[in-house]
C-alpha positions as YAML, in Angstrom:
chain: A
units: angstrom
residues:
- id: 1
  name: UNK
  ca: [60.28, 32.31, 95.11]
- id: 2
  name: UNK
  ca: [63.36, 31.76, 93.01]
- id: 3
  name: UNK
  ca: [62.73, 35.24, 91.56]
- id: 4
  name: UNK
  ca: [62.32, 36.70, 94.22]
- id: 5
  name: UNK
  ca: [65.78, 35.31, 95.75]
- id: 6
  name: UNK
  ca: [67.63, 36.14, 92.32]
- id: 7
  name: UNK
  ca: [66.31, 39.66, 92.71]
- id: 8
  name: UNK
  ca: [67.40, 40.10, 96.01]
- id: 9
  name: UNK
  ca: [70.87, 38.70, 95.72]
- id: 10
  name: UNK
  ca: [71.02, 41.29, 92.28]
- id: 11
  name: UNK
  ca: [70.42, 43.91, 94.49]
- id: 12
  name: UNK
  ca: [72.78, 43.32, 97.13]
- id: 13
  name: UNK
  ca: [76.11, 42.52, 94.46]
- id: 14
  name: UNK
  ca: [74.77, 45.99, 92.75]
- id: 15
  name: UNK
  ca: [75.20, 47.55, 96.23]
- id: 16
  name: UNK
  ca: [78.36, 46.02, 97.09]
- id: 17
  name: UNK
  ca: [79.68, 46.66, 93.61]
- id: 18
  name: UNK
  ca: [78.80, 50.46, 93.77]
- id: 19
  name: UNK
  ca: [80.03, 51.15, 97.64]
- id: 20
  name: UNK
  ca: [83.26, 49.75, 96.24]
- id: 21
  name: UNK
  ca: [83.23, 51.63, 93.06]
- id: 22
  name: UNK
  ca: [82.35, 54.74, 95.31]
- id: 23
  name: UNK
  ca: [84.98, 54.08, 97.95]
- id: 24
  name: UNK
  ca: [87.47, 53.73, 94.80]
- id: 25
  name: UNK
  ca: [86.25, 57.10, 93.23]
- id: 26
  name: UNK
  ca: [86.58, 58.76, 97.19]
- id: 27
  name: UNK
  ca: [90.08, 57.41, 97.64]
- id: 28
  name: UNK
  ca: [91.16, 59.03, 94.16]
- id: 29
  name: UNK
  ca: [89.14, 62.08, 94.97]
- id: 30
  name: UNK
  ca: [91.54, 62.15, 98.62]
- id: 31
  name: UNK
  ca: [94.88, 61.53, 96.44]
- id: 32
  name: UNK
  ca: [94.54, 63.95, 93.56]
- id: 33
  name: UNK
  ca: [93.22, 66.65, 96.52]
- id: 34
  name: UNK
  ca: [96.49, 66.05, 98.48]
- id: 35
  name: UNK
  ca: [98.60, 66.11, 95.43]
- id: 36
  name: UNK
  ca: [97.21, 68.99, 94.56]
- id: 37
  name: UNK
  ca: [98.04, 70.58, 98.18]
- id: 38
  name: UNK
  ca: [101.58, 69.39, 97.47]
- id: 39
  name: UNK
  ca: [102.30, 70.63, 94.38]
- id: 40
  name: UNK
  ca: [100.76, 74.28, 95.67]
- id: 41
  name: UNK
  ca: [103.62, 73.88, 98.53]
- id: 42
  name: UNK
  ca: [106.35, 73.18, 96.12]
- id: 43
  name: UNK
  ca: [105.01, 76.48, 94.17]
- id: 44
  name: UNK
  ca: [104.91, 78.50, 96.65]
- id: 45
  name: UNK
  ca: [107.96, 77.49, 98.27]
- id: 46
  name: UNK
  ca: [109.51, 77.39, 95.31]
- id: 47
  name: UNK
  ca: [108.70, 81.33, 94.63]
- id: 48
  name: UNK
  ca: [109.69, 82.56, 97.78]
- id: 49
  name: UNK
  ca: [113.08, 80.61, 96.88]
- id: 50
  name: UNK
  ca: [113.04, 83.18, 94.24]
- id: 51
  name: UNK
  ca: [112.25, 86.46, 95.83]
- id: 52
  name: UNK
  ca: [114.92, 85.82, 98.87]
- id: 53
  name: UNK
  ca: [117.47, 84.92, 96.05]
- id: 54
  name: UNK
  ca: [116.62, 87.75, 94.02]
- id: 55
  name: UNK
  ca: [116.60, 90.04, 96.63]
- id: 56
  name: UNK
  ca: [120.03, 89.41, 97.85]
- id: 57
  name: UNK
  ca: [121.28, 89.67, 93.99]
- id: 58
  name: UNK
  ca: [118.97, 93.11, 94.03]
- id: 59
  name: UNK
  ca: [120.59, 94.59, 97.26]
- id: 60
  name: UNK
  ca: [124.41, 92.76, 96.17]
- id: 61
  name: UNK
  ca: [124.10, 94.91, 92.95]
- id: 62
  name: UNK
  ca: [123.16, 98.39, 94.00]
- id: 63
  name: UNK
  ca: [125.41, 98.13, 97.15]
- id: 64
  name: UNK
  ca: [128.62, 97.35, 95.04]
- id: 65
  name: UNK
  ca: [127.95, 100.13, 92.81]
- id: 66
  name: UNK
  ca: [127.48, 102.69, 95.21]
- id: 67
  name: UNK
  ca: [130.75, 101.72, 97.12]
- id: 68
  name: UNK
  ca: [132.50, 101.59, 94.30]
- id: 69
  name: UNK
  ca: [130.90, 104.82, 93.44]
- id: 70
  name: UNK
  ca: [131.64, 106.35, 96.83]
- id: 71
  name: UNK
  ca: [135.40, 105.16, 96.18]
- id: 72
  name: UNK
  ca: [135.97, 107.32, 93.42]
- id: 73
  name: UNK
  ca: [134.16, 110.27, 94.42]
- id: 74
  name: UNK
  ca: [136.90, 110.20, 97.34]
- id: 75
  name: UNK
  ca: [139.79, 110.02, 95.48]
- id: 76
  name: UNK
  ca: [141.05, 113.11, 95.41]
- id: 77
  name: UNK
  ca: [143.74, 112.77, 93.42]
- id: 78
  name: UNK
  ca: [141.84, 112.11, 90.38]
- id: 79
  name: UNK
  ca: [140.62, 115.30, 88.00]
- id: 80
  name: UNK
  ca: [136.80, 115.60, 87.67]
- id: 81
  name: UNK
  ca: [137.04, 114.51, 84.12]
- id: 82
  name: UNK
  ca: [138.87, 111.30, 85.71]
- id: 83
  name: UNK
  ca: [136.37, 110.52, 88.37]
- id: 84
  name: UNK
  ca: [133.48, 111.22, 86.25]
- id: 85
  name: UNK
  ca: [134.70, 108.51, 83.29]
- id: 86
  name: UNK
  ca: [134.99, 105.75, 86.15]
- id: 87
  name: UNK
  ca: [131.24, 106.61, 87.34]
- id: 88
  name: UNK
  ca: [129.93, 106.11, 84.17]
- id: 89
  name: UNK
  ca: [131.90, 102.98, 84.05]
- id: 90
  name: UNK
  ca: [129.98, 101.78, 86.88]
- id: 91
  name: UNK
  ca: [127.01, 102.77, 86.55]
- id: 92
  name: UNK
  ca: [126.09, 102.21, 82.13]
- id: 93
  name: UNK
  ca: [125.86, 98.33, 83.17]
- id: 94
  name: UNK
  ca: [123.62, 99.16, 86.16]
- id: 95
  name: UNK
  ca: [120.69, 101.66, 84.35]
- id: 96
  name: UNK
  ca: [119.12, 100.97, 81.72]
- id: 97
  name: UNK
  ca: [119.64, 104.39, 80.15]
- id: 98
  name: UNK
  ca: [117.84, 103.65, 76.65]
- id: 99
  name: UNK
  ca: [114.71, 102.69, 78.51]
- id: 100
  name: UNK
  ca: [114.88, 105.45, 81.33]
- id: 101
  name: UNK
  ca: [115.18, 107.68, 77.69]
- id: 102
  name: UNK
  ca: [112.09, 105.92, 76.26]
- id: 103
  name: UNK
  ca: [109.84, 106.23, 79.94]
- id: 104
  name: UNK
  ca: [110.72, 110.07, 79.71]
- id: 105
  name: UNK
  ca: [109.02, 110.57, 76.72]
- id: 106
  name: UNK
  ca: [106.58, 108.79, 77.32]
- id: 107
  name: UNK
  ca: [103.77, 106.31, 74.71]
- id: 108
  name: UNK
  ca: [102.38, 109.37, 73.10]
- id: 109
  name: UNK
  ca: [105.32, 110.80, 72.08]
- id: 110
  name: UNK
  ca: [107.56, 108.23, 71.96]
- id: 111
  name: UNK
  ca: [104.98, 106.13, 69.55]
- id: 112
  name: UNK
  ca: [105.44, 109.14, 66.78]
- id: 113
  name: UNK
  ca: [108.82, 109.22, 66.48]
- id: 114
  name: UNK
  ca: [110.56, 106.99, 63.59]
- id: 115
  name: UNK
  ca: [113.72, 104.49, 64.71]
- id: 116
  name: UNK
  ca: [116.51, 107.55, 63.87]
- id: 117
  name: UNK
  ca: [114.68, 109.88, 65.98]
- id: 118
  name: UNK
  ca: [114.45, 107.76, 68.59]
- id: 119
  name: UNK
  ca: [117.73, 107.03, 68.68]
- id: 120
  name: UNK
  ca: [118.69, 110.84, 68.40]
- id: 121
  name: UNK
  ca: [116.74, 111.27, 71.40]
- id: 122
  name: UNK
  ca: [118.04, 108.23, 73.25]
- id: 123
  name: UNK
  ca: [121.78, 109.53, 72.67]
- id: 124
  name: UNK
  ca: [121.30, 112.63, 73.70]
- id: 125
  name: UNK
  ca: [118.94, 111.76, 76.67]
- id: 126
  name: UNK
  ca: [121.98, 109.34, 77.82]
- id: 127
  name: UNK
  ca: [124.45, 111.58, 77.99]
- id: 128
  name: UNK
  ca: [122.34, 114.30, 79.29]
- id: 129
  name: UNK
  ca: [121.60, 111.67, 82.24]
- id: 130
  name: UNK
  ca: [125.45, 110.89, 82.82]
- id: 131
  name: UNK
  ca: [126.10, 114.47, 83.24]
- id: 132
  name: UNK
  ca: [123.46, 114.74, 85.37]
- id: 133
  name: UNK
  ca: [123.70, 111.88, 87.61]
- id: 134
  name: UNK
  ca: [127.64, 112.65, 87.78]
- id: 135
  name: UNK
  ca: [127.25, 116.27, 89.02]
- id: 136
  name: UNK
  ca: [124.07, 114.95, 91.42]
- id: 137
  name: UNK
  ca: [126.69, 112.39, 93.23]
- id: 138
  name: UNK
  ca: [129.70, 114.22, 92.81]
- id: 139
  name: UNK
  ca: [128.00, 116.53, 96.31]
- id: 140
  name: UNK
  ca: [127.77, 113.26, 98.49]
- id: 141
  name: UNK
  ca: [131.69, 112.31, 98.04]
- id: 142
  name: UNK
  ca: [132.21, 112.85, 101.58]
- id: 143
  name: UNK
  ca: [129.02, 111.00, 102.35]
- id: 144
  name: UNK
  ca: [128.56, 107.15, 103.76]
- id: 145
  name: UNK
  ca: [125.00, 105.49, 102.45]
- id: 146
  name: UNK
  ca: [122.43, 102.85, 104.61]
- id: 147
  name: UNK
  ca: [121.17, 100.04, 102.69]
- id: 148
  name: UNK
  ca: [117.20, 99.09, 103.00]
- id: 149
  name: UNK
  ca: [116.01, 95.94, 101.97]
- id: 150
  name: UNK
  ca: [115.38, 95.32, 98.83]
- id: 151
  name: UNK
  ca: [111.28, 95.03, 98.32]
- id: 152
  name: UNK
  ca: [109.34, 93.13, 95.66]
- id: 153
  name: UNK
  ca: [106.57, 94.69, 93.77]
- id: 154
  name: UNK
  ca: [105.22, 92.30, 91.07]
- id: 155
  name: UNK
  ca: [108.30, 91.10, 89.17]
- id: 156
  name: UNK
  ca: [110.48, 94.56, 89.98]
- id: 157
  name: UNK
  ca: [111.89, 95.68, 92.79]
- id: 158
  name: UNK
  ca: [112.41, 98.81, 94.83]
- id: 159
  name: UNK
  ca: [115.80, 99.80, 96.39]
- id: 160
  name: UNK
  ca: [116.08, 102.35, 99.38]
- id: 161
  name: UNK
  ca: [118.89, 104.04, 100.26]
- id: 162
  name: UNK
  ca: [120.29, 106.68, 102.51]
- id: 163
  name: UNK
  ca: [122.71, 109.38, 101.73]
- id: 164
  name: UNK
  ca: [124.24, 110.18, 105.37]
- id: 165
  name: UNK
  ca: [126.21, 113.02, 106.29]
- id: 166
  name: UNK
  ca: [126.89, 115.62, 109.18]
- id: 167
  name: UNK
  ca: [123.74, 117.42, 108.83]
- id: 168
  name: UNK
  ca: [121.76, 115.64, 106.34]
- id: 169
  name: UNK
  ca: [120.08, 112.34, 105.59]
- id: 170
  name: UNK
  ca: [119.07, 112.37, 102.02]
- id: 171
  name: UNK
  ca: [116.98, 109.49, 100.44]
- id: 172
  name: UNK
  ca: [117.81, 107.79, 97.89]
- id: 173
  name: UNK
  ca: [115.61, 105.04, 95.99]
- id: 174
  name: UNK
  ca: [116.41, 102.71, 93.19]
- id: 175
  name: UNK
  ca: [113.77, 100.95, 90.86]
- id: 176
  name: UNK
  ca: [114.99, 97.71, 89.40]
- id: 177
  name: UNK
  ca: [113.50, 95.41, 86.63]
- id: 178
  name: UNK
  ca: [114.77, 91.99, 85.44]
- id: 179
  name: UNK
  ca: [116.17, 92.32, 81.85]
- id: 180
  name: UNK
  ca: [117.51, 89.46, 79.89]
- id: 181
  name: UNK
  ca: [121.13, 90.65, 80.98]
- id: 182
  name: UNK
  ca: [120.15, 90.57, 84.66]
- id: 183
  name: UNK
  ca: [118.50, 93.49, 87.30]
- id: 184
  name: UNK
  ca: [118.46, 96.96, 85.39]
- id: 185
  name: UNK
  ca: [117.71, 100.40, 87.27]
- id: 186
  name: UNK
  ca: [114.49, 102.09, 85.63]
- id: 187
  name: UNK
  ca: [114.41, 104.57, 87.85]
- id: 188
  name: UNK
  ca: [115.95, 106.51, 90.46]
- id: 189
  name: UNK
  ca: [113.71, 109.10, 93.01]
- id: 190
  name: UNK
  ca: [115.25, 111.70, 95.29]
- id: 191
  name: UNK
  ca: [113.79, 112.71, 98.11]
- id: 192
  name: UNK
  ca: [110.64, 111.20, 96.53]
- id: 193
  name: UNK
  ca: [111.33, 112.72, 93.40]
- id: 194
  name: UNK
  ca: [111.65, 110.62, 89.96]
- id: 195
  name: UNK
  ca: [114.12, 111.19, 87.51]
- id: 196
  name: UNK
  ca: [111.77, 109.68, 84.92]
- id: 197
  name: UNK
  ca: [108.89, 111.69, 86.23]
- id: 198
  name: UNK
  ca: [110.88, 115.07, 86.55]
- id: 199
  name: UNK
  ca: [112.57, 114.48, 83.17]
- id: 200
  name: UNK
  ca: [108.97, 113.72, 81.67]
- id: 201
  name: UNK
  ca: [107.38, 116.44, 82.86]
- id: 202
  name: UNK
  ca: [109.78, 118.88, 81.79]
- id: 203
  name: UNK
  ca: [109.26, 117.42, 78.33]
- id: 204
  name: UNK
  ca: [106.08, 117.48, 78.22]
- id: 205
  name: UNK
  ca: [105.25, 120.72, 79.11]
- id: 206
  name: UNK
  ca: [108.07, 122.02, 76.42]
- id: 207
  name: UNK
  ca: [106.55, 119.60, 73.72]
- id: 208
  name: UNK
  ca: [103.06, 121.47, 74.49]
- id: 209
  name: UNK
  ca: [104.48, 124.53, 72.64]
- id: 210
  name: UNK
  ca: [107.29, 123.10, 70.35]
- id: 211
  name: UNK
  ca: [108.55, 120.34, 67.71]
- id: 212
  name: UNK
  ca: [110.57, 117.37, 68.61]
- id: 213
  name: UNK
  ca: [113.54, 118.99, 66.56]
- id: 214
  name: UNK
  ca: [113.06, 121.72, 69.16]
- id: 215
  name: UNK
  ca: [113.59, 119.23, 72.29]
- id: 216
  name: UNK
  ca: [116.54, 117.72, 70.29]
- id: 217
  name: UNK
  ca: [118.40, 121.38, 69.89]
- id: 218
  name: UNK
  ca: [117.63, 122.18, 73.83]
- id: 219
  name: UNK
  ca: [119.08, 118.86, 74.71]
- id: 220
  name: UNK
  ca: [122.00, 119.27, 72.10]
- id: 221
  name: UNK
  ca: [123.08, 123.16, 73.79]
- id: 222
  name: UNK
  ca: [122.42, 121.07, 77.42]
- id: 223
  name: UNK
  ca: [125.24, 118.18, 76.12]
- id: 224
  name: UNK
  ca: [127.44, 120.96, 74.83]
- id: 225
  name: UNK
  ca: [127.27, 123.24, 77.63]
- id: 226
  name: UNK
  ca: [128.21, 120.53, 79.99]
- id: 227
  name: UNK
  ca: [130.93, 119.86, 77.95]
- id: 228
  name: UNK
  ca: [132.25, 123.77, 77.64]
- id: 229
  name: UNK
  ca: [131.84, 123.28, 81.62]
- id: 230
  name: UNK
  ca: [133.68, 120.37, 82.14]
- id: 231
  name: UNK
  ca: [136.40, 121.66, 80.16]
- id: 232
  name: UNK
  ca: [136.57, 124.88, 81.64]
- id: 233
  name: UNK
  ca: [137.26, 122.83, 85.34]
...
């Protein structure tokens, strides 16, 4: 009988000790689930902190620039020569020229080339661009521009604009990435069409039949003849 008693009462302690043990385990199980749930929150609340933020700094940055942009283009009192040195003064901090250079060329070319070709290319392709761009803008000085919204794709971010005037409504898009001295343009499409893209394919199709030297002589008589141009205004 006493066994059977001091069974019994082993049983029901064991019982009451594991229920208590289990309740224990549950109630941690409850608290790390809700801290979990919390710290999710925070994240998440925390990046859309981030996008809002850099979103204003995104749209800030390319709307300053283009006004101040616009602002020279108007000034009629300045030469060409005049009004183009200010644009580039505005807009070398904004693209990221040596990478927009790099993107052109692409992996498989750019991959081949040792570091003083690359920065023959890149030197060129810059000033190229500046020409480029300049002459591009220099037709919209008359022009007001609409800002979009900035909007977030992975860790960039993509910048529409529009180009108004009497009888046109041109678009104009920006492509920014974060670089370690804050948002850099990649890219820049017209009408849908990429700079990068256009610039790449032309080089492309002209490396299919030619050297690299060859692409740095076309690109040298393009610099020059800009040049001859520009002092011939």
């Amino acid at each position: 009988m006493k066994k059977l008693l001091f069974a019994s009462m082993t049983l029901l302690f064991l019982c009451t000790s594991s229920g208590a043990t289990g309740d224990r385990a549950l109630s941690r199980g409850s608290a790390a689930t809700e801290g979990s749930r919390e710290a999710a929150v925070l994240v998440s609340s925390d990046t859309a902190r981030r996008v809002v933020d850099n979103k204003k700094a995104v749209k800030t940055l390319i709307r300053d620039a283009v006004n101040q942009i616009l602002e020279v283009l108007k000034d009629k009192e300045l030469q060409q020569d005049a009004r183009k040195e200010k644009v580039i003064e505005v807009i070398e901090p904004l693209l990221d020229m040596p990478l927009m250079a790099k993107l052109t060329l692409g992996r498989k070319h750019w991959s081949r080339l040792d570091e003083e070709q690359r920065k023959k290319f890149t030197d060129l392709f810059v000033e190229h661009l500046k020409t480029s761009y300049f002459e591009k803008l220099d037709l919209f000085a008359d022009e007001t521009v609409e800002f979009e919204k900035p909007v977030p794709k992975k860790k960039k971010f993509y910048m529409l604009t529009y180009i108004v005037g009497k009888d046109q409504r041109i678009e104009m898009a920006y492509k920014l990435y974060r670089s370690r001295q804050g948002w850099k343009v990649y890219d820049i499409e017209i009408e849908g069409v990429s700079i990068v893209k256009s610039y790449g394919s032309q080089y492309k199709e002209f490396l299919a039949d030619n050297t690299f030297e060859d692409l740095l002589e076309r690109l040298r008589e393009k610099v020059q003849n800009a040049r001859n141009e520009s002092k011939g205004k």
